[in-house]
N, C-alpha and C positions, 0 to 999 in steps of 0.2 A: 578389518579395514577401518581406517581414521576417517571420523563422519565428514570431516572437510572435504575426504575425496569423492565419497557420495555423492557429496549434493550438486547438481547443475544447476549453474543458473540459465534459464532460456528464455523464449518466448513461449508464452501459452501455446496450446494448438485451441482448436475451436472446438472438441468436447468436453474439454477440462474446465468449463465454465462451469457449473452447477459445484464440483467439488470444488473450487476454489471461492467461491461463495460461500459458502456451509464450514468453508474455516476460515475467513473473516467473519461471520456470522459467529463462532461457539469463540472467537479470541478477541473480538469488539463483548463479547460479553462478560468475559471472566477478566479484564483487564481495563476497558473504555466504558462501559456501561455503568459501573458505581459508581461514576462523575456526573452521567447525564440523569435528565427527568426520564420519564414513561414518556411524555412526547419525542423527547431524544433517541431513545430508544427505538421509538415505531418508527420515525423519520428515516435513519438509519436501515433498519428492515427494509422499508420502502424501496431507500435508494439502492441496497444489493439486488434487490428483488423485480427491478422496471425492466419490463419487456424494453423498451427501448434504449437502454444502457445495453443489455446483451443484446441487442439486433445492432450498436454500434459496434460495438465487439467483434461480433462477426464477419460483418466489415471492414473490418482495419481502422474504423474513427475511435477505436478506446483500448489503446493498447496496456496488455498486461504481461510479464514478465513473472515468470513464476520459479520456484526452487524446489525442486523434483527431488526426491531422495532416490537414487538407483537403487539401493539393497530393498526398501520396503514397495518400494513402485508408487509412491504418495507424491503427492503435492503437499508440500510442508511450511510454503510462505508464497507470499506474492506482495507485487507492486502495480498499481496500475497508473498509465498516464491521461487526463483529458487536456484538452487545448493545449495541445504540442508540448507542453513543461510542466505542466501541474498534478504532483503527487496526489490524486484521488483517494487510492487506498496501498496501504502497507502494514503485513499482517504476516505474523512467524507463528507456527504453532507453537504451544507453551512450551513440549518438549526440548526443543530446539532453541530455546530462549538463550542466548550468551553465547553462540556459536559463531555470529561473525554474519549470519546470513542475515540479517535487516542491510547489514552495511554493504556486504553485496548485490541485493538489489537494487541498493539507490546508487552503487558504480555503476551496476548496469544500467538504469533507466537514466545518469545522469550520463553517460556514453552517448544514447540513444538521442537526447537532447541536443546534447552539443554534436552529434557527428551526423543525424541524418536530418534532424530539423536546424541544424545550423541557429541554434538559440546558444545566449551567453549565460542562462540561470534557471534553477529550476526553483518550483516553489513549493509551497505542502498549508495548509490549514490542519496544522496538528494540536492535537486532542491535549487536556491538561497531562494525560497519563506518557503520550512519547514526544513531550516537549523538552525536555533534557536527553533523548538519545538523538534525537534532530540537531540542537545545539551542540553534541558532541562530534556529528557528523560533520558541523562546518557550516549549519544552516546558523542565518542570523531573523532575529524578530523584527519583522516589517510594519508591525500595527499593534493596535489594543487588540487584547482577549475578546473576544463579541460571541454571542448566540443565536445561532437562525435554526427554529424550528427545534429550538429543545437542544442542539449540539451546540457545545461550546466548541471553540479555538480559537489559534494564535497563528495568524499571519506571518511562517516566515520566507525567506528564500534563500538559495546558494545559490553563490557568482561561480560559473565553471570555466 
């Protein structure tokens, strides 16, 4: 079976949070984390890890989108949105690196943007590490590179 047909892309369900945590968590670290300080780092930790980011969650105010592998039964990447348009988090396991699935998650959450929140852009504060797969995407740079709390990034957005 050819891995593209595997993979869906969906909407999270509401136990799939912990695992889709724990691989943003191990792929912020072997790929975003050599950029940042130990406070970037723990900051990062932090924000996967707030009781209150998963209690929006499961509410419907922090929607995430994830890519399921049918043959292994994994969660293998995710996307999440806050404030109706804004790329939170985006994270492909390493495996899976070069497959197409980043770029499918941001069809689909840029879908989700323009068709149910009726927005014209979506935005991301992306990391020095997927700041060229964003610009390949279509994303354009909105601002200077800045630091809050130990994370670096760059301000970009797409017009959809």
């Amino acid at each position: 079976m050819d891995n593209r047909n595997r993979i869906i892309i969906r909407k999270a369900n509401k136990d799939e949070w912990d695992d889709a945590m724990a691989l943003a968590w191990k792929t912020f670290m072997h790929y975003v984390a050599p950029d940042y300080s130990k406070q970037g780092q723990d900051s990062f930790l932090e924000f996967i890890s707030d009781s209150r980011l998963h209690r929006m969650f499961l509410e419907g105010d922090y929607l995430m989108f994830v890519a399921y592998d049918e043959l292994t039964e994994k969660i293998v990447g995710l996307g999440t949105l806050r404030s109706r348009n804004h790329i939170s988090l985006l994270f492909v396991d390493e495996k899976y690196h070069k497959k197409g699935i980043g770029t499918k998650l941001i069809d689909a959450l840029s879908v989700y943007v323009k068709v149910e929140n009726k927005l014209s852009s979506i935005t991301v504060h992306s990391s020095p590490y997927a700041k060229d797969f964003y610009i390949k995407q279509g994303f354009e740079i909105t601002g200077m590179t800045a630091e809050n709390e130990g994370m670096i990034y760059t301000p970009m957005a797409m017009w959809l």
